[in-house]
C-alpha positions as CSV (number, residue, x, y, z in Angstrom):
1,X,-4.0,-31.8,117.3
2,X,-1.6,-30.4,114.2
3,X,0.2,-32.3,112.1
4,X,4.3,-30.7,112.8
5,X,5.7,-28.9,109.9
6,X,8.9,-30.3,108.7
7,X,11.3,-27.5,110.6
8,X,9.8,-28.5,114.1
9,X,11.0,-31.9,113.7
10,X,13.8,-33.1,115.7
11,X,17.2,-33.5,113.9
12,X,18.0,-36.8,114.8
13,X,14.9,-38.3,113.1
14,X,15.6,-36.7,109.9
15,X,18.0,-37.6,107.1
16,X,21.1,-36.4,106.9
17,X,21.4,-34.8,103.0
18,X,24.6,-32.5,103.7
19,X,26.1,-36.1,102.9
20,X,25.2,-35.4,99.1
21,X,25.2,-31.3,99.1
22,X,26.7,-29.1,102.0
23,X,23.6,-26.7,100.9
24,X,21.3,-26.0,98.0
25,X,24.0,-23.5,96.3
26,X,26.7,-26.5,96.5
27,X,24.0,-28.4,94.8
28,X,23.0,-25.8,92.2
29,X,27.0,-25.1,91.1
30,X,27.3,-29.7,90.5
31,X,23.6,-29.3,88.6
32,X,25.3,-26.5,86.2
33,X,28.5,-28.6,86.2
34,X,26.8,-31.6,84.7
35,X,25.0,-29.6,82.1
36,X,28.1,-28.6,81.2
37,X,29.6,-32.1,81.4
38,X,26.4,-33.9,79.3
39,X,27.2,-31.1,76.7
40,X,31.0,-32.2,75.9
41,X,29.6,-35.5,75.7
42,X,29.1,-34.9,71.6
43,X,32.7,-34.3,71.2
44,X,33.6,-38.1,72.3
45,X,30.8,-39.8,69.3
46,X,32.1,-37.4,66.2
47,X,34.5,-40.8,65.2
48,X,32.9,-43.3,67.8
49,X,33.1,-46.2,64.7
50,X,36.9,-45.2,63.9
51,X,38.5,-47.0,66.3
52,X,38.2,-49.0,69.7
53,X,40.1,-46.2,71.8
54,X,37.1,-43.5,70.5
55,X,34.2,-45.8,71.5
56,X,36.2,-46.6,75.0
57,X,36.8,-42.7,75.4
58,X,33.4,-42.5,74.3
59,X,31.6,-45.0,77.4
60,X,33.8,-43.6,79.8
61,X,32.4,-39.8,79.4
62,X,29.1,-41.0,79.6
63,X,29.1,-43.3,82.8
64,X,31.5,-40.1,84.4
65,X,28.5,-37.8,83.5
66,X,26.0,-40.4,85.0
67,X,28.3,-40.4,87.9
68,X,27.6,-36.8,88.0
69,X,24.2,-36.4,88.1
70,X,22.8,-39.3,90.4
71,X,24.0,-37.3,93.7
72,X,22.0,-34.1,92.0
73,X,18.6,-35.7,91.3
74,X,19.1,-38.1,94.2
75,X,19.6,-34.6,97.0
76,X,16.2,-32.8,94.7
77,X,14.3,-36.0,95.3
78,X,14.8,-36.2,98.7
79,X,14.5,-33.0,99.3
80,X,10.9,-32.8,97.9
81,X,10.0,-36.2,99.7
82,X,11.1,-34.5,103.1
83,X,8.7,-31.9,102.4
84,X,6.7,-31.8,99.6
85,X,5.3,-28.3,100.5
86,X,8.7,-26.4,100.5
87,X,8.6,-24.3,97.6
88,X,12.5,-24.2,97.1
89,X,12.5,-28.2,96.9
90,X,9.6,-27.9,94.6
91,X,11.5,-25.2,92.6
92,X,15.0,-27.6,92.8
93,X,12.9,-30.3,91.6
94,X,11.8,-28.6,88.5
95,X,15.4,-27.2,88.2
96,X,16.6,-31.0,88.4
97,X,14.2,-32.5,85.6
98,X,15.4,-30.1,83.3
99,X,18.8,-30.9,84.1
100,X,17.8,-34.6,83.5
101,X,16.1,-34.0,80.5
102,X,19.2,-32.3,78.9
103,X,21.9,-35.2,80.4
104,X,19.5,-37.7,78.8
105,X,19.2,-36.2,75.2
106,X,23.1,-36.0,75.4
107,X,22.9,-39.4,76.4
108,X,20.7,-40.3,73.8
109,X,23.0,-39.2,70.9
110,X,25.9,-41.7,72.6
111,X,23.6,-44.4,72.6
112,X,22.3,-43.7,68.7
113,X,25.9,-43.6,67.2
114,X,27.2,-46.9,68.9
115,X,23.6,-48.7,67.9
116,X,24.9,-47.7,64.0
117,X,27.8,-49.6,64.8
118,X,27.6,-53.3,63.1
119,X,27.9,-56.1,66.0
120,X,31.1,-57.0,63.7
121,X,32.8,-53.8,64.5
122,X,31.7,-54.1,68.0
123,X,33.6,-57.1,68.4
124,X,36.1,-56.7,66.9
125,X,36.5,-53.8,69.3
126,X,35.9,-55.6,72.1
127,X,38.7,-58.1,71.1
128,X,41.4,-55.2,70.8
129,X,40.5,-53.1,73.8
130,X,40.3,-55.5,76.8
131,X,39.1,-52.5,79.0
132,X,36.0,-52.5,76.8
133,X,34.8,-55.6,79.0
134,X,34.2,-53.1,81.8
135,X,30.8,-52.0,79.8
136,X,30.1,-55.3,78.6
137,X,26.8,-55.2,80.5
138,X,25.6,-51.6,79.3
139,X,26.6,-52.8,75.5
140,X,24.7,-56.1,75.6
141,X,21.5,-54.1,76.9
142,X,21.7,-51.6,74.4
143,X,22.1,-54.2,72.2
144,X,19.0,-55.9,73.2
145,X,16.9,-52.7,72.4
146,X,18.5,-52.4,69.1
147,X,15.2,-53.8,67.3
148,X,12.9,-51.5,68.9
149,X,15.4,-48.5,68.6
150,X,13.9,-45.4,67.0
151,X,16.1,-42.7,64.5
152,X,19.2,-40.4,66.6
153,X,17.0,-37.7,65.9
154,X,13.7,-39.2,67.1
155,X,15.5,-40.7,70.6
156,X,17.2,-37.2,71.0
157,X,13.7,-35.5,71.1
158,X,11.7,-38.1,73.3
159,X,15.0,-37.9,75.8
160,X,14.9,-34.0,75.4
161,X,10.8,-34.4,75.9
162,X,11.3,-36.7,79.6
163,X,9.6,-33.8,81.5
164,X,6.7,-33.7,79.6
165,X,6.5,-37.7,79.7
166,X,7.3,-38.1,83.1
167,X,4.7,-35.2,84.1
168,X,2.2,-37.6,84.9
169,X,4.4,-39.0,88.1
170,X,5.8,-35.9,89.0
171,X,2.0,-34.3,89.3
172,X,0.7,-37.1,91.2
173,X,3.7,-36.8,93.8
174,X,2.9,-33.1,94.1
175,X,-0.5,-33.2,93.7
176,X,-0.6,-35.8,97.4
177,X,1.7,-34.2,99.1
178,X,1.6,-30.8,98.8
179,X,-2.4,-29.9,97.4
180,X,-4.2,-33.0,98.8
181,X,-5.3,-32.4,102.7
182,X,-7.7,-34.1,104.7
183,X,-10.3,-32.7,107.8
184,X,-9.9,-33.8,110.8
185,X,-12.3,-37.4,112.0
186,X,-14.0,-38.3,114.8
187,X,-12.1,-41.1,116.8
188,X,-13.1,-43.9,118.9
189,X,-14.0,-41.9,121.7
190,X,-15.5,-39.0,120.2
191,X,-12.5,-36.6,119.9
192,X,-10.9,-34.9,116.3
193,X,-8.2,-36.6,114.6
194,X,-5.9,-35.0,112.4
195,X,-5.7,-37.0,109.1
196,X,-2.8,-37.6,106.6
197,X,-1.7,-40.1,103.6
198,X,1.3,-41.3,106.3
199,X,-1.2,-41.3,109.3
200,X,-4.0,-42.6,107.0
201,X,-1.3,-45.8,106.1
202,X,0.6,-46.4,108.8
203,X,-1.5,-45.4,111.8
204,X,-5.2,-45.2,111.6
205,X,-5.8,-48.1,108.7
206,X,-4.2,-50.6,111.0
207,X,-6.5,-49.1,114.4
208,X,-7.8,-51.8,116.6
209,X,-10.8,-49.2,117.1
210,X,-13.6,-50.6,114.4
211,X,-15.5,-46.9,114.4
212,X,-11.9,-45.4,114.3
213,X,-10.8,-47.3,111.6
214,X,-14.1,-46.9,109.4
215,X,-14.4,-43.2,109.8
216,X,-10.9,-42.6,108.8
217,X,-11.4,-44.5,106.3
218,X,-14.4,-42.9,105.0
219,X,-13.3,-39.5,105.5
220,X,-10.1,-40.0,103.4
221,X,-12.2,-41.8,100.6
222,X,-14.6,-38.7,100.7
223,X,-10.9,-36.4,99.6
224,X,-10.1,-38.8,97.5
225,X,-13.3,-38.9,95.5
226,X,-12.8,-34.8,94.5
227,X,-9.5,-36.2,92.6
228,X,-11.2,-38.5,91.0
229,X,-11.3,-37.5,87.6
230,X,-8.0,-35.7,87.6
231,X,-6.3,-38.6,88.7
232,X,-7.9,-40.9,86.2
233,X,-7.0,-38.7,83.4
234,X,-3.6,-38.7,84.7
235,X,-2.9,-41.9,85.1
236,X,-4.6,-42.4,81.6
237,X,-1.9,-40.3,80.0
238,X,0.6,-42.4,81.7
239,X,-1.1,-45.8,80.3
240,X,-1.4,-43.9,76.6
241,X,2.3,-42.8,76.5
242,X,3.5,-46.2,77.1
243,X,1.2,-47.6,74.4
244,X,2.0,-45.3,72.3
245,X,5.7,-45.4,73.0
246,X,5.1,-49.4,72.2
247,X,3.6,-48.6,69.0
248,X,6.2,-46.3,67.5
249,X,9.0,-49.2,68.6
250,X,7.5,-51.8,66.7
251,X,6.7,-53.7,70.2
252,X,4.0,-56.2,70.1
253,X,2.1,-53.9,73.0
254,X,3.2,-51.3,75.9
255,X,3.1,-54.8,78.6
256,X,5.5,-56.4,76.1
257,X,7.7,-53.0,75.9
258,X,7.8,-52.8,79.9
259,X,8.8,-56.5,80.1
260,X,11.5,-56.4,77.7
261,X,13.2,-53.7,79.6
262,X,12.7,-55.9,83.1
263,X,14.5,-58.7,80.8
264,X,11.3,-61.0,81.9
265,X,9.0,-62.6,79.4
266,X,5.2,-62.6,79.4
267,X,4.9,-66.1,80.6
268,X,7.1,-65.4,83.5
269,X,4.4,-62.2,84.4
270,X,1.2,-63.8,83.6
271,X,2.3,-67.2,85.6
272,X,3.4,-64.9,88.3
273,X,0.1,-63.5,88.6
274,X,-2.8,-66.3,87.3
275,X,-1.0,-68.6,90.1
276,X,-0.8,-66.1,92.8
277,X,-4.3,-64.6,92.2
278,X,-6.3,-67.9,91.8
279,X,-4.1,-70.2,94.2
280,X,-3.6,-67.9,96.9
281,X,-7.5,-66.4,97.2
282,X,-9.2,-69.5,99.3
283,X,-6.5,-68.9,101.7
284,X,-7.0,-65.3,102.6
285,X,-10.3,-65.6,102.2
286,X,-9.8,-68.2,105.0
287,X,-7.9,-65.0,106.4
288,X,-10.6,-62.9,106.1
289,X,-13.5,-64.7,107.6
290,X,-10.9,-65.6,110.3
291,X,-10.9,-61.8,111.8
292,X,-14.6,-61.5,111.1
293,X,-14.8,-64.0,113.7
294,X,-12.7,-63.3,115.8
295,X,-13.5,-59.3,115.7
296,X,-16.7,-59.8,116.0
297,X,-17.8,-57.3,113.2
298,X,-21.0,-57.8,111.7
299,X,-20.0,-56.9,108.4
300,X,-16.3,-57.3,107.1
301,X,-15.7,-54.6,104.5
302,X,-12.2,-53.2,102.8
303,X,-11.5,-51.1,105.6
304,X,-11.1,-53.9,108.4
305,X,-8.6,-56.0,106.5
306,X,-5.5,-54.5,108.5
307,X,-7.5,-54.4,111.4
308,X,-5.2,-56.4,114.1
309,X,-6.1,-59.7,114.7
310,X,-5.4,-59.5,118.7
311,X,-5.7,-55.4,119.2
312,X,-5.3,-55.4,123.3
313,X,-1.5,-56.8,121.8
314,X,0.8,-54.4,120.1
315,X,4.3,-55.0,120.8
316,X,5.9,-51.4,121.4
317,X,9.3,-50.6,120.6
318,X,11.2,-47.5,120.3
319,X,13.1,-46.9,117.3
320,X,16.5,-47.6,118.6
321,X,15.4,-50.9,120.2
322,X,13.9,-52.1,117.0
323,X,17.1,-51.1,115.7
324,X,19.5,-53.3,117.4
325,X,16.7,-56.2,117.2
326,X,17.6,-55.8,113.4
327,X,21.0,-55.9,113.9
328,X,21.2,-59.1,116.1
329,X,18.5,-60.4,113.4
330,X,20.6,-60.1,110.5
331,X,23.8,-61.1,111.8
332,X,24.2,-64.2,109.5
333,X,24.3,-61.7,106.5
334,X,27.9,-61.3,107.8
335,X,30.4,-58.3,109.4
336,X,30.2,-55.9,106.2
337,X,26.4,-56.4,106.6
338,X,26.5,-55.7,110.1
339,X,29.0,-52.4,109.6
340,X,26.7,-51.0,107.0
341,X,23.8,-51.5,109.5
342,X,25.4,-49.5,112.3
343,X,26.6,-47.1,109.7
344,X,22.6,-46.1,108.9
345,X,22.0,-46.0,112.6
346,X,24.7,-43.5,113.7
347,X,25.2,-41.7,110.5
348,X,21.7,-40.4,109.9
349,X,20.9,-42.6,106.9
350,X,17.1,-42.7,108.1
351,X,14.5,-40.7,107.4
352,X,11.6,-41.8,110.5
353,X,9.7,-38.5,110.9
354,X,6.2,-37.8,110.7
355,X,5.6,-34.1,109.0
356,X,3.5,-31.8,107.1
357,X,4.1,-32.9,103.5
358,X,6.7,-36.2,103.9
359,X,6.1,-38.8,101.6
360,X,4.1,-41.5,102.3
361,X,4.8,-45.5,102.3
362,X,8.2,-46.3,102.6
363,X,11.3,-46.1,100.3
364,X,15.4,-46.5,99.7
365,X,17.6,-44.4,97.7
366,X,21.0,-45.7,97.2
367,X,22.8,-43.1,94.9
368,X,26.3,-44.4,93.5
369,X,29.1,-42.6,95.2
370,X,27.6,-42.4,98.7
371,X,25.8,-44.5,100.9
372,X,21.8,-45.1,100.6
373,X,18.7,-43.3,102.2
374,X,16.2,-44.5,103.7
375,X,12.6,-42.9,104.4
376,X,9.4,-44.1,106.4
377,X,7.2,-42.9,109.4
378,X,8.0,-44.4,112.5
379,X,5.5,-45.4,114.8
380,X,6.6,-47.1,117.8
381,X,5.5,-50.3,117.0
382,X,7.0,-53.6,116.0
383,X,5.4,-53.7,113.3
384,X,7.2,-50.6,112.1
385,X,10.9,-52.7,112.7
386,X,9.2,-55.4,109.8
387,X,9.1,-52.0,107.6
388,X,12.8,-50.7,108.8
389,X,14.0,-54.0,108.1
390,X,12.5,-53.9,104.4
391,X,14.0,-50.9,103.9
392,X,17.5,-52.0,104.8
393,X,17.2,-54.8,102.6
394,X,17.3,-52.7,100.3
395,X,20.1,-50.3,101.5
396,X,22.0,-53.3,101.6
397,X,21.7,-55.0,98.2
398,X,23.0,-51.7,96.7
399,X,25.0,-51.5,99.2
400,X,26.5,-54.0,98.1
401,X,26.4,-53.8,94.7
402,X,27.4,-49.9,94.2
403,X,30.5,-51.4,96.0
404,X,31.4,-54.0,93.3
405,X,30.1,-52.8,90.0
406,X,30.6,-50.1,87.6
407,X,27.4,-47.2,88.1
408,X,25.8,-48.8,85.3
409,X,25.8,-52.2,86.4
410,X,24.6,-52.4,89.7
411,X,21.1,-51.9,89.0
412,X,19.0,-55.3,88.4
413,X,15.2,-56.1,86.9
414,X,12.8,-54.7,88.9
415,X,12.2,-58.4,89.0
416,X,14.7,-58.8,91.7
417,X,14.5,-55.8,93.3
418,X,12.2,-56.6,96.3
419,X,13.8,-60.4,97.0
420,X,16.7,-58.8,99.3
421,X,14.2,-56.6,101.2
422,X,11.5,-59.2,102.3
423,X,14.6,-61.9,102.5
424,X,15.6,-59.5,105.5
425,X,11.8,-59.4,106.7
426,X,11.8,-63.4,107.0
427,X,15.2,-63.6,108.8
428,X,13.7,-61.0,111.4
429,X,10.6,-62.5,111.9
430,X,12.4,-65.9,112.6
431,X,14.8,-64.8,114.9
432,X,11.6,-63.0,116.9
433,X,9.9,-66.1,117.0
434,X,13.6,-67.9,118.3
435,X,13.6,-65.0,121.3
436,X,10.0,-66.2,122.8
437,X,8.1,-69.3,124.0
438,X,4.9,-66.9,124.7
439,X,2.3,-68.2,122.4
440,X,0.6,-64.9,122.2
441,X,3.8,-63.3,121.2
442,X,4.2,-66.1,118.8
443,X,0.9,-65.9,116.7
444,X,1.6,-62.2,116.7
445,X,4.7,-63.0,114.6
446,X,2.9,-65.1,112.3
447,X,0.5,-62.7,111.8
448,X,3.3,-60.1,110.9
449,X,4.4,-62.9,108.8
450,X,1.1,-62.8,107.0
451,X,1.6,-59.4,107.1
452,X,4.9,-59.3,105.3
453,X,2.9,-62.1,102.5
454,X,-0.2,-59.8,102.7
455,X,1.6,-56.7,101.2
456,X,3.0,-58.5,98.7
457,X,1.4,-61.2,97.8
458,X,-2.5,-59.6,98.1
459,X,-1.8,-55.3,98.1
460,X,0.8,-55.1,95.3
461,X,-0.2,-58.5,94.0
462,X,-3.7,-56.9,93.0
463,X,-2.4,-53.7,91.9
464,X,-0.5,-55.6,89.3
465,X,-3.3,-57.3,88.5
466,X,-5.3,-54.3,88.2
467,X,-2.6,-52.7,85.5
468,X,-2.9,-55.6,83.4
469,X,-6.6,-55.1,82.8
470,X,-5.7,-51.7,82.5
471,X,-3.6,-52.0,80.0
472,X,-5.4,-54.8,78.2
473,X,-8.3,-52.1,78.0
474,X,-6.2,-49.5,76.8
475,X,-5.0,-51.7,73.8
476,X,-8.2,-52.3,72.9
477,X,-9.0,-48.7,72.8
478,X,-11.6,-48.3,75.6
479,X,-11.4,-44.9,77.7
480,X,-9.5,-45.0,81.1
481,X,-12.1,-42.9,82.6
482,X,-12.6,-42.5,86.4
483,X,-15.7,-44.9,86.4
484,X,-13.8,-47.4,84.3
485,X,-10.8,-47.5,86.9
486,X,-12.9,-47.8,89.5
487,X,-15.1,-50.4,88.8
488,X,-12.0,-52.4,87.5
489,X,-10.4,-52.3,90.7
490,X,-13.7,-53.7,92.3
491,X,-13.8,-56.0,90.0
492,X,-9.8,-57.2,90.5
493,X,-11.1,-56.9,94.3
494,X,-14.2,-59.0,94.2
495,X,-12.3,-62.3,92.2
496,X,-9.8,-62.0,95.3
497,X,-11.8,-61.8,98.1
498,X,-15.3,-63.6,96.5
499,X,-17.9,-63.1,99.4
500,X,-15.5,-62.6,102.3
501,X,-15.0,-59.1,102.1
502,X,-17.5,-56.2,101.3
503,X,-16.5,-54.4,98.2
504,X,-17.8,-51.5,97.3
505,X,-17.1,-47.6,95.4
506,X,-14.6,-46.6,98.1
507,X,-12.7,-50.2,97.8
508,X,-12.8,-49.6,94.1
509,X,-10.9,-45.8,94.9
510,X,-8.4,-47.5,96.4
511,X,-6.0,-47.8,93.1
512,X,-5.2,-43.7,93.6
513,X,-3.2,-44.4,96.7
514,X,-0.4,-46.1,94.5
515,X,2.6,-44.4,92.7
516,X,3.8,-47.4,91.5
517,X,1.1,-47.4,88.8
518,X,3.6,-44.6,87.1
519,X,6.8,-46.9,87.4
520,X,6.1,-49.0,84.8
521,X,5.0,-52.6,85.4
522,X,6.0,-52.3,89.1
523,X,3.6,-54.0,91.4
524,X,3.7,-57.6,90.8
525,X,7.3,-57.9,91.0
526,X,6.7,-57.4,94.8
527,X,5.5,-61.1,94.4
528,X,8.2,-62.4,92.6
529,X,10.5,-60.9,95.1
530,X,9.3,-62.8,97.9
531,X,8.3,-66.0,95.9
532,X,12.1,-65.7,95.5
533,X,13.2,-64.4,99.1
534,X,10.8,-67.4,100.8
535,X,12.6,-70.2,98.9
536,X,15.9,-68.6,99.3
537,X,14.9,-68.7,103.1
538,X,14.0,-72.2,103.5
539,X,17.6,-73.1,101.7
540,X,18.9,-71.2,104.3
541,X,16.9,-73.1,107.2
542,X,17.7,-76.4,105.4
543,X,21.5,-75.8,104.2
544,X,22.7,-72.8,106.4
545,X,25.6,-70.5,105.6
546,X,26.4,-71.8,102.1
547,X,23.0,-70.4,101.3
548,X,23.9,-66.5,102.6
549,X,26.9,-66.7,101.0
550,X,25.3,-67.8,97.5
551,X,22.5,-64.2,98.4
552,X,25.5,-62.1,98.9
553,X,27.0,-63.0,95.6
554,X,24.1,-62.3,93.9
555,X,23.6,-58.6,96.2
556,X,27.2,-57.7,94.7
557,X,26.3,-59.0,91.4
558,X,23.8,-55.9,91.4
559,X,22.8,-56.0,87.1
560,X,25.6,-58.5,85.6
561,X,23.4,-60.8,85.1
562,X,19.6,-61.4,83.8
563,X,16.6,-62.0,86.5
564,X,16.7,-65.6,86.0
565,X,19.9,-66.1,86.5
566,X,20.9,-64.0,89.1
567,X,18.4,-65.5,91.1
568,X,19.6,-69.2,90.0
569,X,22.9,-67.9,91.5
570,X,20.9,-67.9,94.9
571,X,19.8,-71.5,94.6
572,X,16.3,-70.3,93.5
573,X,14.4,-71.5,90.0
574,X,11.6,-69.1,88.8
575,X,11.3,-70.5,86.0
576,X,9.3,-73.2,87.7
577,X,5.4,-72.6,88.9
578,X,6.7,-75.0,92.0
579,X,8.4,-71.9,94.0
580,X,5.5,-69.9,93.0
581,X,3.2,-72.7,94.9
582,X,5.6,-73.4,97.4
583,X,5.4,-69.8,98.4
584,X,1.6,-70.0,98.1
585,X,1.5,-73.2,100.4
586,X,3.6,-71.4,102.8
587,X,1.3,-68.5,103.4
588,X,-1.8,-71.1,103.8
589,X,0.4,-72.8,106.5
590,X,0.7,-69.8,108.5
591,X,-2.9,-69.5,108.1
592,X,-3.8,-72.7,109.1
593,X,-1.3,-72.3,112.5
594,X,-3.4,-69.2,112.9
595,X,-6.9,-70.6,112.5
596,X,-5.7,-73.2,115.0
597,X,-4.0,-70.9,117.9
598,X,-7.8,-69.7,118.0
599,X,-9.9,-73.3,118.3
């Protein structure tokens, strides 16, 4: 059995990029066009400090050169993701970074000359051009990084340098998908199994078939084991750029730099994680001994933790019918909501094929301008309408918020950025569970539930985790070598799970599978989404519309407003450890309805 390459797929399960670019010389003429745009940019910042009409002209050339070049990197990205074996995507992708690289140097000169100007001035601006209040939110953040801001000259050559910095990433991405392969496995019932990242993730790690399961898992640990090294020094490069980046800004250390530019404090992290990691472990634990049980598996290692709880039930679906389930699902986000939703479903916004060098996991791309993108591997089970949803969540917060904020505005923290996807997770688990009075059907839900909390809350959870040893180490000076990642993964591991899971060398490989490691602190704010998302929920069940209504605002507020606050907009305080419990206490609740539906 063959994996199919990328041109035998069927049209109608691919995404739909001539939305962006007619074709690749359409997008090559805009790429040219914005160099040319980003290099005009220097005549706007020659008497930026003169008067308010320069420094207006000024913030308008630069968000119309952003405007520019989001569709441009946004059709290159995609493209490579489609296919990351096609050597003219690889080829645009280069093309693009360069192109980035030069808008961003550009960019960095605009940004020097207004930090020279003295907040005095920049009032006083403010106060006689009224239309300087449309970039009140890109002025107060570069405010905010006046402190740590570095000399014009210095920012123009670490912009001018973002190839070279952001190497790390791009050689990972290219690296999985288009050098990494995998042999075929022996299944369940002796036959070859053709093996993938995508198939590895989304197909054989969640088998019902124990020996299936375990040899897949084992034969894509033995190909991850020969990049060992290569992906410990890179993702070592990536953890000493950002502490030395930290340095040279006069930051206290790289996790304080990568906070600061989320606009969320160390307390808010390390509170998000101690209470997660410590209060949440003696229920999955619970969890974990659970499906030993009930499996029957003499030992329990990493590889069985996805292993479905009830495998003789999986719900199948076809895309289109897990489609409209969504649809009826989210209705009490509203008619816009709903027309967006359609909108995906007809107009090819979706991405659902499974080819020779797709990406793997699942993501959204909403570039400003058009509508967003959506990519995953579809699968034909339920499950995989929990991962559409996710996705949509995030189609529709920016959505939403392209639609009522300025380009440079509509982007939040990353702190926020996963509480509208798993919000649209819980309302279509809930409205599942409203459809059927099967009890078998019912615990299935919960455990998708505990699926939804198991991602977050445990997988990314961990991996955030993980990078703060990581970077504590790295602080301290000790080499990230391969062993050293490793065994600090098993490490993270073993505190989680204590005696209730196996750990061992392969568990402890398990931190290559993540790009996130390259996107700064990324991970745990998968657990502050939901923490957010499952109290915004239960306002919802308690207080009903009101409560949409309040999440709606806060979609369209897109990046007006800090972390905190936007979510305070929603009803939700994250300030307090409660919703962090609360959320805890509602996982161990499902658990606990679990453990029961089996006595």
């Amino acid at each position: 059995m063959e994996l199919t390459k990328r041109q035998d797929i069927p049209t109608e399960e691919t995404w739909n990029l001539h939305d962006l670019f007619s074709s690749t010389e359409e997008w090559n003429d805009a790429r040219e066009k914005v160099e040319q745009a980003a290099a005009k940019l220097s005549l706007f910042t020659e008497k930026i400090g003169e008067r308010a009409e320069n420094l207006l002209h000024a913030l308008e050339a630069r968000e119309a050169v952003l405007e520019k070049l989001v569709p441009v990197m946004t059709y290159a990205s995609l493209s490579l993701s489609s296919d990351g074996t096609d050597a003219t995507s690889q080829g645009n992708s280069s093309l693009a970074q360069g192109t980035q690289a030069l808008v961003q140097a550009e960019l960095a000169k605009v940004d020097a000359e207004i930090l020279t100007l003295p907040p005095a001035i920049m009032e006083q601006f403010q106060t006689e051009k009224e239309e300087l209040q449309l970039f009140r939110v890109f002025l107060d953040k570069l405010a905010d990084t006046r402190p740590y801001a570095l000399s014009s000259e210095t920012e123009e050559v670490l912009a001018s340098l973002s190839p070279i910095l952001t190497s790390p990433y791009s050689t990972y991405l290219t690296s999985k998908s288009a050098d990494m392969t995998f042999p075929n496995f022996t299944g369940a019932n002796g036959e070859e199994l053709p093996l993938s990242f995508a198939r590895f993730e989304d197909q054989y790690e969640l088998s019902p078939h124990t020996e299936e399961r375990r040899n897949a898992f084992i034969t894509f640990d033995d190909t991850l084991k020969k990049y060992e090294h290569t992906y410990a020094k890179l993702y070592a490069s990536e953890v000493t750029k950002q502490v030395t980046l930290a340095r040279l800004r006069g930051y206290e250390s790289a996790e304080h730099m990568l906070l600061h530019s989320q606009n969320v404090t160390q307390a808010m992290y390390h509170n998000q994680l101690d209470t997660i990691y410590q209060e949440l472990a003696p229920h999955m634990q619970r969890y974990a001994k659970l499906k030993k049980d009930v499996l029957g598996l003499d030992t329990f290692g990493f590889s069985d933790l996805k292993a479905p709880l009830d495998p003789d039930f999986e719900p199948v679906t076809s895309y289109e019918e897990a489609y409209d389930t969504i649809i009826e699902a989210l209705k009490p986000l509203g008619d816009e909501y709903g027309k967006m939703l359609k909108r995906a479903k007809e107009e090819r916004w979706v991405d659902r094929a499974d080819n020779v060098g797709k990406a793997t996991g699942a993501f959204c791309a909403s570039p400003y301008g058009s509508h967003p993108y959506l990519l995953l591997t579809w699968k034909d089970t339920m499950r995989g309408a929990f991962i559409l949803a996710h996705e949509l969540g995030h189609a529709g917060h920016f959505y939403h918020a392209n639609a009522a904020q300025p380009l440079h505005a509509t982007r939040p923290s990353t702190y926020c950025i996963e509480a509208p996807s798993t919000m649209n997770e819980l309302f279509l688990g809930n409205h599942l569970l409203a459809q059927t009075d099967d009890p078998r059907m019912k615990r299935w839900i919960t455990l998708q539930f505990i699926g939804t909390y198991y991602h977050n809350f445990v997988t990314h959870l961990l991996e955030g985790e993980f990078q703060r040893r990581v970077y504590a180490l790295a602080e301290e000076g000790i080499p990230l070598t391969a062993i050293k990642l490793r065994e600090t993964k098993q490490a993270v591991l073993t505190g989680f799970w204590g005696d209730s899971v196996e750990i061992n060398e392969r568990a402890g490989r398990t931190w290559m599978r993540q790009p996130h490691y390259y996107m700064g602190l990324y991970p745990y704010t998968y657990s502050a989404g939901l923490t957010a998302a499952t109290k915004a929920y239960t306002l919802y069940q308690e207080q009903g519309q009101p409560v949409v209504d309040q999440w709606l605002d806060m979609l369209r507020a897109g990046g007006t407003l800090a972390p905190l606050d936007l979510f305070k907009q929603s009803g939700v305080d994250m300030e307090s450890k409660k919703t962090i419990q609360d959320a805890v206490a509602y996982v161990g609740a499902l658990i606990n309805d679990l453990v029961n539906s089996y006595k």
